[in-house]
N, C-alpha and C positions, 0 to 999 in steps of 0.2 A: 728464333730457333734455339733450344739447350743445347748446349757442346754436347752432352751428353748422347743424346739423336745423332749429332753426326759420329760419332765414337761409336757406337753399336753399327751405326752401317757400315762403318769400316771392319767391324770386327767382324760382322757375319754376311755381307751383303757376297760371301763365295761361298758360302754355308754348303751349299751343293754339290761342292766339288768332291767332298771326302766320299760323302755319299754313294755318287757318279762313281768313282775310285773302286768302293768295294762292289757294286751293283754292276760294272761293268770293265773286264779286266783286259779289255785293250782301250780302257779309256785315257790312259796318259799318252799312247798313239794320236788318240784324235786331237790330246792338247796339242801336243807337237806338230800336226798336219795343219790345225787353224793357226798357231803361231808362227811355221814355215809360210806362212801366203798375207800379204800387206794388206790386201781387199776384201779380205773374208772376215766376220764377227765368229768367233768361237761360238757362239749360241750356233750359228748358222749351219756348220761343221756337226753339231753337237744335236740337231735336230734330225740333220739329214742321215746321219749314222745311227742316230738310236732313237729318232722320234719324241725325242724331249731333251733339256738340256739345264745344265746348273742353276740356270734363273728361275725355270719354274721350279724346282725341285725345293731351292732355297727360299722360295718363297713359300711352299704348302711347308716348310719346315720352321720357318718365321713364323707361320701362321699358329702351328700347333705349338710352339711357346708360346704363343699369346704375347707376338710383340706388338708392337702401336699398327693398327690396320695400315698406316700412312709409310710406314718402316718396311712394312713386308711390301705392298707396291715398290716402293724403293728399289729394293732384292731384287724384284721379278723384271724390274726396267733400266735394271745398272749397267746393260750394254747397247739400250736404244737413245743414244746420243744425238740421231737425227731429230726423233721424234718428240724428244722431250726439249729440245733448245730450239728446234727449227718450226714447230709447228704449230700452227694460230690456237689447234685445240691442244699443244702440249699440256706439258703436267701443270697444278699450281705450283702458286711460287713457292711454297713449303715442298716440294717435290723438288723443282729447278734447285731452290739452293742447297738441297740436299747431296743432291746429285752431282753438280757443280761442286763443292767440297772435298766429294769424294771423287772425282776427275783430275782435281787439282791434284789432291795427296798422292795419285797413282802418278801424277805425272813429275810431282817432285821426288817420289821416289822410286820412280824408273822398277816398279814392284810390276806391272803388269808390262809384256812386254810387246803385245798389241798397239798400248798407245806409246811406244818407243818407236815403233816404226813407221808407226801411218802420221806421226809427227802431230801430238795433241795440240799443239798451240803453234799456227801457224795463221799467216792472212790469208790464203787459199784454202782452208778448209771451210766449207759450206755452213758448219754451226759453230765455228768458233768466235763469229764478235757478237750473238746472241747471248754464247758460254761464259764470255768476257765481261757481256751489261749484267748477266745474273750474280757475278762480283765484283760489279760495279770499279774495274778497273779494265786499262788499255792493255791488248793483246801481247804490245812489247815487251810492257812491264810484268806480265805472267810469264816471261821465256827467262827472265832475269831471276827467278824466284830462283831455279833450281839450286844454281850453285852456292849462295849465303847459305842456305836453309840445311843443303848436306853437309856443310862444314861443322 
């Protein structure tokens, strides 16, 4: 995989939000409502109130740049962390390690604040040592990253 791939899904894989922002103006409400609840996916929140949500949006917005067809999937599956690490028909592995990267980076820096609280990198979470073989390292040693890496 190019760094570069993973550096544009980090840079646009919330592409949708701004969007969401101006198109619907009790939309930082519903960030707040999904963020206020441990068990809820913000898509989830964000479909049930307005019938669509940041992922797709960013992703027909990925599209109409003309990013990498493989970039825009990315976008539109950046919060189905079941699906893509737990599931025999998940993504390819150019999707997992994409994804996986960008799971990492949000959980080193504590930037999303969903996977603050549902606790990304734990042994009881159902796709985390799936998440853990797609970077080929042990679940402990991704809980250890945090603190070197913010200093």
């Amino acid at each position: 995989m190019e760094p570069d791939e993973a550096y544009a899904l980090g840079l646009f894989h919330n592409c949708g939000i701004p969007l969401m922002l101006s198109r619907f103006p009790y939309y930082i409400e519903v960030m707040e409502e999904s963020y206020a609840q441990n068990d809820v996916r913000i898509v989830d929140v964000e479909n049930q109130r307005m019938n669509t949500n940041h992922a797709v949006i960013g992703y027909y917005t990925a599209k109409s740049w003309r990013l990498p067809p493989h970039l825009c999937e990315a976008i539109a599956s950046h919060h189905n962390r079941r699906q893509t690490f737990l599931s025999p028909l998940g993504k390819d592995v150019e999707q997992k390690n994409l994804l996986a990267i960008l799971k990492m980076a949000e959980h080193i820096c504590q930037s999303y604040r969903v996977l603050a609280t549902i606790g990304l990198i734990t042994n009881g979470t159902p796709w985390a040592r799936p998440f853990s073989n797609t970077l080929a390292c042990r679940i402990t040693t991704l809980r250890t990253w945090r603190p070197p890496v913010r200093k």
